[in-house]
Structures are given as structure tokens and as C-alpha cells.
C-alpha positions as CSV (number, residue, x, y, z in Angstrom):
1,X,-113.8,0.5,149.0
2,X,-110.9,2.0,147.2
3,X,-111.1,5.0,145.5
4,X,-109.3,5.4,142.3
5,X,-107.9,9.0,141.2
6,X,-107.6,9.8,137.4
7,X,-105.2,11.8,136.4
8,X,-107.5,14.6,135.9
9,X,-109.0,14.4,139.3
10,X,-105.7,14.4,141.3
11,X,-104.5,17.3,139.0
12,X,-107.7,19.1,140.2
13,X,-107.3,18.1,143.6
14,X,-104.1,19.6,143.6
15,X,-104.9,22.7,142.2
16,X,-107.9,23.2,145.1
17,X,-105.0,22.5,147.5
18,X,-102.9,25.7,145.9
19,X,-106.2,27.5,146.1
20,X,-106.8,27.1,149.7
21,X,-103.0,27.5,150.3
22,X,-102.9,31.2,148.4
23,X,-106.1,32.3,150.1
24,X,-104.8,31.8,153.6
25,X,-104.8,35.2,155.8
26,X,-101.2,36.1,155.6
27,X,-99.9,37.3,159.6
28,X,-99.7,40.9,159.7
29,X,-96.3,42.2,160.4
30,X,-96.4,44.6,163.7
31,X,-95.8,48.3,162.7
32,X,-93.4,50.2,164.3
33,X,-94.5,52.8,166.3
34,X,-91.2,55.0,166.3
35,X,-87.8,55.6,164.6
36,X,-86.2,54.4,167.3
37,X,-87.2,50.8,167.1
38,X,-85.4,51.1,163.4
39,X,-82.3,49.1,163.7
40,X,-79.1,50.1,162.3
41,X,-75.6,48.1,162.1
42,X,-75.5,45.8,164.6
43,X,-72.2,45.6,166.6
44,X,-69.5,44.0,165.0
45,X,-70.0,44.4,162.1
46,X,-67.1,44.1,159.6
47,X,-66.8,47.9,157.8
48,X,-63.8,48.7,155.4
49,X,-61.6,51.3,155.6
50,X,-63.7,53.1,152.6
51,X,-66.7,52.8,154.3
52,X,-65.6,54.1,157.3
53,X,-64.2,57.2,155.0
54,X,-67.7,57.6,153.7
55,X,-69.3,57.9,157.1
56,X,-66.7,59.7,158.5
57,X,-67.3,62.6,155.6
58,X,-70.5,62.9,156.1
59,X,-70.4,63.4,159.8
60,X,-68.1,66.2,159.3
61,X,-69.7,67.7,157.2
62,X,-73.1,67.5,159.3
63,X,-71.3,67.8,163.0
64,X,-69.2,70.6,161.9
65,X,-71.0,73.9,163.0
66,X,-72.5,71.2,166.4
67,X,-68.9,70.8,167.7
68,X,-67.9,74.9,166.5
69,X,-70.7,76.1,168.8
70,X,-70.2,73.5,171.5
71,X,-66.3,74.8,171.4
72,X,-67.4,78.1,171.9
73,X,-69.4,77.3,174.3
74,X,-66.6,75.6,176.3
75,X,-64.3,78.7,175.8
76,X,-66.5,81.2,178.1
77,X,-68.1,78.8,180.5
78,X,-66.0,79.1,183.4
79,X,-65.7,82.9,183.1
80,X,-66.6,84.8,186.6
81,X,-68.6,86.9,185.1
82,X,-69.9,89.2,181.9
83,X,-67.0,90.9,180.2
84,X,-65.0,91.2,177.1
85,X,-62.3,89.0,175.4
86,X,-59.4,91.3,175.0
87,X,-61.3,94.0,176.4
88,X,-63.1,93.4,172.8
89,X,-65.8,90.6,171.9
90,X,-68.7,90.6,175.0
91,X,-68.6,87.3,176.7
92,X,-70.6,86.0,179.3
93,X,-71.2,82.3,181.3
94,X,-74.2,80.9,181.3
95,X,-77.3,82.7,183.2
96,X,-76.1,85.3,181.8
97,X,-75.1,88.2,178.6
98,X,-72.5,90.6,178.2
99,X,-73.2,93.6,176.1
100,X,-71.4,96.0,173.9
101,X,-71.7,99.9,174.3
102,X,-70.6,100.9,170.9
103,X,-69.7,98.9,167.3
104,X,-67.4,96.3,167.9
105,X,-63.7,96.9,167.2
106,X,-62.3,96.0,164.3
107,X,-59.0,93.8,166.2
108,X,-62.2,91.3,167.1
109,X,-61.1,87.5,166.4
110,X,-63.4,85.6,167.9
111,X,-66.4,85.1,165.0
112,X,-66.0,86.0,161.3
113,X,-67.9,89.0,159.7
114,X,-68.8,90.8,162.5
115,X,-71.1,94.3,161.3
116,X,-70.5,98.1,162.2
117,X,-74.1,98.5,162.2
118,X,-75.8,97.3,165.7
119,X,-74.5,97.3,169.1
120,X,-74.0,93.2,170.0
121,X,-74.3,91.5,173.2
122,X,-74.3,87.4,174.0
123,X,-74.1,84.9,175.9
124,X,-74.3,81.1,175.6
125,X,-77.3,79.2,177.9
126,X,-78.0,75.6,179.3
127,X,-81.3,75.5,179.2
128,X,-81.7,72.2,181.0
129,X,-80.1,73.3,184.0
130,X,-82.2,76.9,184.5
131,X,-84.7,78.6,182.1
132,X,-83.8,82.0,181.1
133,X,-85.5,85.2,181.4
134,X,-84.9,87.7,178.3
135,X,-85.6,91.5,178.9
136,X,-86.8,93.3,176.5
137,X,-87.0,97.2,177.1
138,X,-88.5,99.6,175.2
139,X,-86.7,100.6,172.1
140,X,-89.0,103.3,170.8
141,X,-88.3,103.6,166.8
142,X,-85.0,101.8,167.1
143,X,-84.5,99.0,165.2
144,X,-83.6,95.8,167.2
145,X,-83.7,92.1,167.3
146,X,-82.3,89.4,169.6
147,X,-80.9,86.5,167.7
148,X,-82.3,83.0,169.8
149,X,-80.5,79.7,168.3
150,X,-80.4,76.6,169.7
151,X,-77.5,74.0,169.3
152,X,-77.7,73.1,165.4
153,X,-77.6,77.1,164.9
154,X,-81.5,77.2,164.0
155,X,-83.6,80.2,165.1
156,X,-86.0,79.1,167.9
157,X,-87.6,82.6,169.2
158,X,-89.2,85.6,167.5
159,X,-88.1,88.9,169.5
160,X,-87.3,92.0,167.6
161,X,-88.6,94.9,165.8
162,X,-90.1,93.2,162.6
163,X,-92.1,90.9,164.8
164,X,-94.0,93.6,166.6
165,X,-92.3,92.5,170.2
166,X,-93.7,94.2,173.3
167,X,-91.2,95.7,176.4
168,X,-91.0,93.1,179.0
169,X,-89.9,89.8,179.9
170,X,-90.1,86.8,177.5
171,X,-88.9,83.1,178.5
172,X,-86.7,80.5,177.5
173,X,-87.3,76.9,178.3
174,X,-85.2,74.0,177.7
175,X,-87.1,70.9,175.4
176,X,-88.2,69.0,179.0
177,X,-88.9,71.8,180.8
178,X,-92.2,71.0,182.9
179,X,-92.1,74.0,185.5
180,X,-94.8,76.4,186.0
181,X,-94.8,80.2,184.1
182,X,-94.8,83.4,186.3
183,X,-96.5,85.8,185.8
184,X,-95.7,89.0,184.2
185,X,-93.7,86.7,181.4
186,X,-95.1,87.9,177.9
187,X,-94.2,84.5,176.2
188,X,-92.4,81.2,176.3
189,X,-89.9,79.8,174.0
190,X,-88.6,76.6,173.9
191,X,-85.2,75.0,172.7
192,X,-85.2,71.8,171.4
193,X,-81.6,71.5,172.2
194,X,-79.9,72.1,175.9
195,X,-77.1,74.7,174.9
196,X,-78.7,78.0,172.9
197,X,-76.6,80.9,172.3
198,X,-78.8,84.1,173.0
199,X,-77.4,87.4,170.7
200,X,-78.9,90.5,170.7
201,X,-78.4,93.7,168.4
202,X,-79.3,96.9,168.4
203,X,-79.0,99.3,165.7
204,X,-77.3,102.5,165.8
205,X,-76.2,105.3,163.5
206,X,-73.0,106.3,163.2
207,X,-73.8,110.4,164.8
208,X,-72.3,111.1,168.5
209,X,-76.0,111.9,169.2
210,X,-77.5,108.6,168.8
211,X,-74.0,106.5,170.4
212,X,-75.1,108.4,173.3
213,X,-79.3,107.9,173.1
214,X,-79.1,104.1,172.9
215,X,-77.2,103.9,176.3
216,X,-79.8,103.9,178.3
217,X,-81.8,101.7,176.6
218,X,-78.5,99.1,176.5
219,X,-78.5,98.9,180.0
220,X,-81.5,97.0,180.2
221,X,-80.9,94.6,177.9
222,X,-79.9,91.5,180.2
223,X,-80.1,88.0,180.4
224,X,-80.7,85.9,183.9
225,X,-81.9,82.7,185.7
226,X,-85.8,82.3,186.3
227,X,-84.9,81.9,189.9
228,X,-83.5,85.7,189.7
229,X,-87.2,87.0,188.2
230,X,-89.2,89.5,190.1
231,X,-91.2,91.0,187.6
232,X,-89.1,94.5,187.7
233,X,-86.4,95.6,184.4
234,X,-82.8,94.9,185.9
235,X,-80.1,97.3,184.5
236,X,-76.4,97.1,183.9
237,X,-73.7,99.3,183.3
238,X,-72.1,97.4,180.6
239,X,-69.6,100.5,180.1
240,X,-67.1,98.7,183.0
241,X,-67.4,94.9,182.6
242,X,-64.0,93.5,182.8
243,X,-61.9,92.3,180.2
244,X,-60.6,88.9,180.0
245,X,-57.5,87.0,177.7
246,X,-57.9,86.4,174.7
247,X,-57.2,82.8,173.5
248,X,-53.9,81.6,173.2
249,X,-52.2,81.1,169.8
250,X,-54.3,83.4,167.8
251,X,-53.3,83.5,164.4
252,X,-54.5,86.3,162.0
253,X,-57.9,85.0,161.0
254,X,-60.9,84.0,163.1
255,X,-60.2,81.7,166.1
256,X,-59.8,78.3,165.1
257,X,-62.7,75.9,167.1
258,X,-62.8,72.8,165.2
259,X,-59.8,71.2,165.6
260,X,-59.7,68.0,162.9
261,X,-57.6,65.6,165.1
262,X,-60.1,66.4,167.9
263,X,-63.6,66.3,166.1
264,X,-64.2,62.3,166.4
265,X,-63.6,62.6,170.2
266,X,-65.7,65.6,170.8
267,X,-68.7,64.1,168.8
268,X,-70.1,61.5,170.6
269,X,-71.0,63.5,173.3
270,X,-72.3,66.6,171.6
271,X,-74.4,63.8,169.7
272,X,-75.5,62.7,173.0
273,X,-76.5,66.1,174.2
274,X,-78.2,67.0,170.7
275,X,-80.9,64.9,170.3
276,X,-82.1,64.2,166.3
277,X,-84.2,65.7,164.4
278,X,-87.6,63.9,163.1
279,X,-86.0,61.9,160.0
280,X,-82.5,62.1,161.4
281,X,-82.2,58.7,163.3
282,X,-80.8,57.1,160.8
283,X,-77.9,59.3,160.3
284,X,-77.5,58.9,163.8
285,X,-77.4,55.4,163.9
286,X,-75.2,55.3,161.1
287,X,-73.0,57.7,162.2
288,X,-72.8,56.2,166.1
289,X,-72.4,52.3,164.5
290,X,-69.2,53.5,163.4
291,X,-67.8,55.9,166.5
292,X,-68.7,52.5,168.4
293,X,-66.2,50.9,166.2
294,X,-64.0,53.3,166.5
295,X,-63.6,53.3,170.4
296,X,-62.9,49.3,170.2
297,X,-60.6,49.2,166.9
298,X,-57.6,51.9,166.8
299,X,-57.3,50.9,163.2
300,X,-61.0,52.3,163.0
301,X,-59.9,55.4,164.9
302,X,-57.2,56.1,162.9
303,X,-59.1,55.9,159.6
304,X,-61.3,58.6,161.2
305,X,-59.0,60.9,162.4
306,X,-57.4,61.2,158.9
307,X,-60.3,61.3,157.7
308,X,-61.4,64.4,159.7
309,X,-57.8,66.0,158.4
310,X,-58.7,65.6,155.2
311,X,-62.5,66.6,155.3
312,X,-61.2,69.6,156.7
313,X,-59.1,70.7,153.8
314,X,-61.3,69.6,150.9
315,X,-64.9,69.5,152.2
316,X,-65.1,72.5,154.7
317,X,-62.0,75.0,153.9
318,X,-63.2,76.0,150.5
319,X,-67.0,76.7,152.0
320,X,-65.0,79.7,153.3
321,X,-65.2,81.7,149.9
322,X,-68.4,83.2,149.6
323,X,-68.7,81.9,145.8
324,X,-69.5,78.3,147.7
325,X,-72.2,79.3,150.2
326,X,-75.9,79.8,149.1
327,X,-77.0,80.1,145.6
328,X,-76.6,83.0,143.3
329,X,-79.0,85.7,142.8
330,X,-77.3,88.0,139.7
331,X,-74.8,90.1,139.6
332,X,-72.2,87.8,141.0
333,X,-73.6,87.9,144.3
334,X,-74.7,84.4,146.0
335,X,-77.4,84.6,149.2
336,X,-78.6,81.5,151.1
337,X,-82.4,82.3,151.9
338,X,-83.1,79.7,154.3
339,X,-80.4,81.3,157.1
340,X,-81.0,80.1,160.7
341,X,-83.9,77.6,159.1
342,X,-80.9,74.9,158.2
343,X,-83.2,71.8,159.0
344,X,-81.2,69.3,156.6
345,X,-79.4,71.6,154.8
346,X,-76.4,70.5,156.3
347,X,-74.2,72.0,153.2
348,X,-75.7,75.6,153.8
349,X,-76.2,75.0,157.6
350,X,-72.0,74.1,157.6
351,X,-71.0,76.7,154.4
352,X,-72.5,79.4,156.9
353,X,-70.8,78.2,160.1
354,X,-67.1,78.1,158.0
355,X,-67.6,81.8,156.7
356,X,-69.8,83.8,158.7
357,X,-71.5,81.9,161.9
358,X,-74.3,82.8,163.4
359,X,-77.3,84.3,160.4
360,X,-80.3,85.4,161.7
361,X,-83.5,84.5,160.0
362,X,-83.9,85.2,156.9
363,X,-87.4,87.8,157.8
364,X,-84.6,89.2,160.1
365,X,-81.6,90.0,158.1
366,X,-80.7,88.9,154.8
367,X,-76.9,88.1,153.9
368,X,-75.4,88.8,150.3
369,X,-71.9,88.5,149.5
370,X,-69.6,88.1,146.9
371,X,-65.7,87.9,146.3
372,X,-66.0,89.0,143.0
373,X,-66.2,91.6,140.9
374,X,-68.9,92.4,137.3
375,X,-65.4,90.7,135.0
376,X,-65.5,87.5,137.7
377,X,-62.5,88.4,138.9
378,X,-61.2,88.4,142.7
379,X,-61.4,91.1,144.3
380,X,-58.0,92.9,145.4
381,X,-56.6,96.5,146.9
382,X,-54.7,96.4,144.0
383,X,-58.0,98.1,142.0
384,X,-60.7,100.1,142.8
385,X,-64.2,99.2,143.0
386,X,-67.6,101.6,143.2
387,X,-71.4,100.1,143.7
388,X,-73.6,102.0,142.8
389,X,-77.6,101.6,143.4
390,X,-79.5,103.3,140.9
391,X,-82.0,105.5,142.8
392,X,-84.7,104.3,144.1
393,X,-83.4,100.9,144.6
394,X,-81.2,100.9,147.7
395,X,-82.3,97.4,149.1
396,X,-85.9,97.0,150.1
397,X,-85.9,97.1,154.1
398,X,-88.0,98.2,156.5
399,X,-84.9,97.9,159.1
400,X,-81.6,99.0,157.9
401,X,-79.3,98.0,155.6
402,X,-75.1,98.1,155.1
403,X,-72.5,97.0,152.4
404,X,-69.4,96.2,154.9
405,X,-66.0,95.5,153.7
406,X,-64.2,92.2,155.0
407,X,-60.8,91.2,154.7
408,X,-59.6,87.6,153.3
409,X,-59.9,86.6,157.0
410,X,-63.5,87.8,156.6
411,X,-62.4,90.1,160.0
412,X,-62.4,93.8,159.6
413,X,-59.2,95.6,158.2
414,X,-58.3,98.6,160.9
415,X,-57.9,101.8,158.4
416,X,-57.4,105.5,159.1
417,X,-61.2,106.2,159.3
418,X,-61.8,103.9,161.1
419,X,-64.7,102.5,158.8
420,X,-65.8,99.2,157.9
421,X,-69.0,99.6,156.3
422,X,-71.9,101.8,154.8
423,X,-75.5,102.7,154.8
424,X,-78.5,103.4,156.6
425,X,-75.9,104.5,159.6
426,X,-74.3,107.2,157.6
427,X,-75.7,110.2,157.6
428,X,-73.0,111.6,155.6
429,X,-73.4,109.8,152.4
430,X,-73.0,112.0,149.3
431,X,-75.9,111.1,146.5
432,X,-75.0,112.0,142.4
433,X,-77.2,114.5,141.1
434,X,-79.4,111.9,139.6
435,X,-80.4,110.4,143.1
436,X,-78.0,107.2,142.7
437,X,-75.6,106.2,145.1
438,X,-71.4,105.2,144.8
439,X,-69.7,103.5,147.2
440,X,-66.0,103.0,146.9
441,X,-64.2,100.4,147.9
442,X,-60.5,100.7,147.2
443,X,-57.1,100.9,149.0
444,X,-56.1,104.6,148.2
445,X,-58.8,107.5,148.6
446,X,-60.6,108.2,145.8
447,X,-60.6,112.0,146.6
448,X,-61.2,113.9,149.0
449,X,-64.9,114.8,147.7
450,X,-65.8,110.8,147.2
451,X,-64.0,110.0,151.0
452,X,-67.9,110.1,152.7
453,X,-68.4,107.2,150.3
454,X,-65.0,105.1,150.6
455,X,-64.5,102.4,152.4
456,X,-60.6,101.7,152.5
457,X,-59.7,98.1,151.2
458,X,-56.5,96.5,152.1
459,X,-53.8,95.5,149.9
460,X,-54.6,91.7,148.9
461,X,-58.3,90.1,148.9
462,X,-61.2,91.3,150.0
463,X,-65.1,90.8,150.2
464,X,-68.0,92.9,149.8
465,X,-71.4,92.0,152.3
466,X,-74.8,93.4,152.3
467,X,-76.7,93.5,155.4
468,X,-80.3,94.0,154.8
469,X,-82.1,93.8,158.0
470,X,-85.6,93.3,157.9
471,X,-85.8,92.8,154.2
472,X,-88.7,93.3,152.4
473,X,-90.3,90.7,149.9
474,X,-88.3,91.7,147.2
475,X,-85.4,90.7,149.1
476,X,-87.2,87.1,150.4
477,X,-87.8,86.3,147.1
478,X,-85.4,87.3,145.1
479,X,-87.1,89.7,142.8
480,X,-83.9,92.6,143.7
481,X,-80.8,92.3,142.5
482,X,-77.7,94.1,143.9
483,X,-75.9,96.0,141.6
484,X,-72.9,95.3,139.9
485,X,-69.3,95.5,141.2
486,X,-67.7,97.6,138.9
487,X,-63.8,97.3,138.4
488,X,-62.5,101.3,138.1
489,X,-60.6,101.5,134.8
């Protein structure tokens, strides 16, 4: 028997048929269990000469301080020993620190704004190829703290005065680090990154008195291999560690460790040794998609390498001035606040690693800095300046704190007194009779009554830099103000 479908039944019968299609289980999609199995731009892959630009920027920007440190790195590895650049900067290879007995020298090259405040020591580590054992000795009332940074320049250990650190021996572990802990090791740290750069300070007034106390407590600060551990405070005489060359072609301002026509050739394997943050995958991708292309294409390459030139000069030279690095807290003065805690900062993370590498925390020391002065204008030996802190509002430590005077190198500038900075050190300082405080900052004295409170300027630009170590919460967030840099009329 034939059936015979109306036009209204088969419309129906269609419509069922839709029905049953649309309420089908749809097949799930398998969820990816990691980052990694994120693809990125597969090889091959036709890219234009603008896009290559674009990438190439970006990397510069963000591999910028990587390759500086790795540089640095490089330049004291094969070293026999601690010692001192130029019988100046303390240099060590890894397993190792070389210490300081005194403020560094003001003919020091080898980092931008150095202070006049601490006593420094360093040393650069591979942690995948030995732990490290870090001494602490007892420092009594003396303010200390050892900067710990891994590879991207973040802060990975907490050692110092303001964190309530105990004399003894404290551990640093590389990220796959599986070994067993001695004992007699207070704590473990561990690096997320092989190389770290290990940098303690000490503080120490500027009397003949304390330079001598704080010897023997220097001596014990030391750095070694896990396999040299034996539960008993080594010592060193740090007062006859050799000196070594300095490197060759110095110029006048800080030692030049990114070289532009170099960067794209030095980054695929810093990249390779620096493994990504969570969330940074993708840039890594991106960023290797295109060095891939580069080592196949020499048009590619090229496009780079220019590229790199011209980041240089228009992305990372003007992060020098001070004016172009953290954010502005009144006054004309600019402070990053998350120093040593880049994450993806990598504007502040590079800004930093262009004008004054290496920040501590910002619990640890606080940096504020300015090239101006209250008129927004440069500041230049050809004026005199004062500061002055109303009193009772010096900045809120409960370390130390120091206004220093850098050059337009951001490197000391040797004068007659043989002074670079002021505060807390000073025991000399002369207050005015309503319990405020001048400092002077100018290239001629400003008589021989103000000269305790004078720091001499050089002739062409300069920049002012408060240290305030261990900062108090008014400092963290931002509820002081420096004063004022006042032009002298």
C-alpha cells in the first residue's frame, strides 16, 4: 500500500528530522592539559618584513636585561679566582663571591649607580651544576641584606636584616634540584632559572671607627659549593684578592653588554636556558617561530639585526633617563615599586636594567630618582641645587637611607672630597636651627660652613638618587613625598 505525504505532513516530517539532528550530543573537544601543547606558527610560514620588525621589538625589549646578565655572566666565568676588576669592582667565578672591604671607588665601570653606603660583594652562580651554600654571620645591629636574583633579575631569597635572618648557612637550589638537605642548613631557596647572581651588602657609616668594626664580620661573608659544606663559618681575607683587567675598550660610561648586532644570536640560547614563565609560552613561541626563520632565511636575519640596531636607539637608550623608568610620585621624582618583582613588566623589568641594574626588593630598598629640578628643568653643574627635608620627615626607614649624586653616565664623579652621597652614614651632617635638613648639590662649594652638606656636582648633567633601605609603609605606598629640588637663585 502506498502511502501518500501531504504537504503538511512531509513539512512536519522534515522539521522532526531538524529536531533530532540539533539534539544530537555534540563530541566534546579534548582539553588541553598544558601550554605547551598550544601551537604557534608552524614552520614555513610566510612572515613580512614588518612582521618580523614587530616581533623583533618586542623581543628586545623583553630579552634585553636576559642577554645583559647572561653577558655579565660570561665576562667573569673563567676568572681563577675571587678578585677585583681593575683592582676595583669584586668579581668572582661561579661557586664562589668576591667581597669589598670598604665603599666602592668611584673610577667603577662595570654596573651603573653603584652606592657609597654598604660594603658590596658578588658573584654570579649555576645553580644546575652545584647548589650553593650562603653564609650568613652575625651582624649584630648592622644593617645588611644579600640581594638573590635569578636570571630575569627577580628576587628569589629573603636574607637580610628586615626579614629577621638568623647567623648560619642558608641554601640555594637550582629549579630541578632533587638532592637531599644537610643538616645545619637554616633554609632552602630555589631558582627558577640556572644562572642567579648572588649580591650582598653591608652597611657602613662613613667614621674610621666603624670601616674598621665591620671587617671582621666581612670576612665571613662567603659563598661555596654544597660539596665544600661542613657545618663550620669559613672566613676570607678579602683585603688581598687579586685584581684582574678591566674590559677592553672602555668608554666613559658603564660597560657596554648588549651589543645590538649580537642580540639575535645570543638569544636563542639564553631562551633555551631560561625557561618561561606561567603565561609566557606564547611569547616564546612567537618569538622562537621567527629566530627559526631567521637561521634558514638571511633576508630574515638581516631584518632582525637592523632591527635590534634600531630598537636599541629608540626603544632602550632613552629608558636611560630616569624621567622614563617607574611612575612619578610628586615632586618630580619617578619610583618603580615593584623592583626585583618584574613578572611581566617587561618595560620596568628593561627601564631598570638600562639605568641602574640590579634593584632589590622593593621591602628591601626603595629607589627614587629624578633628573630634574622643582622648574622641570635638567639638572646641570652649571647651578646650584639644595634638598631640604623638613624635620621630621627624612624618609621613613628602619634601615638607612642616602641621596647620592650620579653623573650623566649614572657612574660616580671623582671630586676633592671624595664624596658621592649623603645620609644615615654621615655623622657630620649639619641640621638648621629648625631641625630641617640641606643638602647641596652643586659644582663650586657652597661655603665652607655648608661643605658637611655638599656633595660636589660636575660641570654638565647630573642626577639625584634616594636610597631608602628598608622603607617603611609610607615609602611602599607612596604616602611620602621627597622634597623638592630647589634651583639656588
Amino acid at each position: 500500500m502506498k502511502i501518500k505525504l501531504t504537504q503538511p505532513t512531509l513539512i512536519f516530517a522534515l522539521i522532526g528530522l531538524v529536531s533530532v539532528s540539533v539534539a544530537a550530543p555534540a563530541q566534546p573537544v579534548a582539553a588541553l592539559k598544558s601550554a605547551a601543547e598550544i601551537t604557534s606558527t608552524p614552520p614555513g610560514t610566510v612572515m613580512t618584513k614588518e612582521y618580523v620588525e614587530m616581533v623583533g621589538r618586542l623581543a628586545y625589549v623583553w630579552g634585553w636585561p636576559l642577554v645583559n646578565g647572561f653577558n655579565r655572566s660570561l665576562g667573569v666565568a673563567k676568572l681563577p679566582g675571587p678578585g677585583r676588576i681593575g683592582g676595583i669592582v669584586p668579581v668572582a667565578p661561579p661557586g664562589s663571591i668576591s667581597m669589598l672591604t670598604d665603599y666602592i671607588e668611584p673610577a667603577e665601570k662595570f654596573i651603573t649607580c653603584p652606592n657609597q653606603d654598604t660594603v658590596y660583594g658578588s658573584g654570579y652562580q649555576h645553580l644546575n651544576v652545584t647548589p650553593i651554600v650562603v653564609q650568613v654571620p652575625d651582624f649584630g645591629d648592622r644593617f645588611y641584606v644579600y640581594q638573590i636574583c635569578d636570571a630575569r633579575t627577580d628576587s628569589f631569597a629573603t636574607i637580610g636584616k628586615q626579614y629577621g635572618t638568623k647567623p648560619g648557612f642558608y641554601l640555594l637550589v637550582g629549579p630541578n634540584w632533587q638532592g637531599e638537605t644537610p643538616a645545619g642548613i637554616n633554609a632552602i631557596f630555589r631558582s627558577s632559572t640556572d644562572l642567579i647572581c648572588v649580591l650582598p651588602r653591608a652597611f657602613q657609616d662613613d667614621t674610621p671607627e666603624d670601616k674598621s668594626a665591620i671587617q671582621s664580620v666581612l670576612t665571613q661573608i662567603m659563598v661555596y659549593p654544597l660539596s665544600e659544606f661542613d657545618g663550620k663559618m669559613k672566613t676570607m681575607d678579602w683585603k688581598n684578592t687579586p685584581s684582574f683587567p678591566p674590559p677592553a675598550g672602555q668608554g666613559n660610561g658603564e660597560t657596554k653588554w648588549v651589543i645590538p648586532e649580537k642580540f639575535f644570536d645570543e638569544l636563542p640560547g639564553i631562551m633555551k636556558a631560561i625557561p618561561p614563565l606561567p603565561g609566557e609560552e606564547s611569547l616564546y613561541g612567537m618569538i622562537q617561530s621567527v629566530l627559526d626563520a631567521a637561521a634558514k632565511d638571511p633576508k630574515v636575519k638581516e631584518v632582525l639585526v637592523q632591527t635590534a640596531i634600531a630598537s636599541e636607539k629608540d626603544l632602550i637608550s632613552p629608558l636611560f633617563q630616569f624621567q622614563n623608568n617607574g611612575r612619578p610620585i610628586g615632586n618630580g621624582w619617578n619610583s618603580p615599586s615593584n623592583g626585583a618583582r618584574w613578572g611581566t613588566d617587561y618595560l620596568s623589568r628593561a627601564a631598570t636594567a638600562k639605568s641602574n641594574m640590579y634593584d632589590n626588593a622593593p621591602e628591601e630598598t626603595r629607589y627614587i630618582y629624578t633628573d630634574f629640578d622643582s622648574d622641570g628643568q635638567r639638572l646641570t653643574g652649571s647651578s646650584g641645587y639644595t634638598v631640604t627635608f623638613p624635620a621630621g620627615q627624612l624618609p621613613p626607614v628602619d634601615g638607612f637611607w642616602s641621596l647620592t649624586l650620579y653623573n650623566k653616565e649614572h657612574l660616580f664623579e671623582p671630586n676633592p672630597l671624595h664624596r658621592q652621597s649623603l645620609g644615615t652614614k654621615n655623622k657630620s651632617l649639619k641640621y638648621n636651627s629648625d631641625g630641617s635638613l640641606t643638602l647641596y648639590f652643586q659644582n663650586k662649594s657652597p661655603g665652607a660652613d655648608k661643605e658637611s652638606n655638599w656633595v660636589p656636582a660636575p660641570k654638565d648633567e647630573f642626577s639625584l638618587y634616594i636610597r631608602a633601605y628598608w622603607p617603611k609603609a609610607e615609602i611602599l605606598e607612596d604616602r611620602w613625598t621627597p622634597p623638592p629640588v630647589k634651583r639656588a637663585e
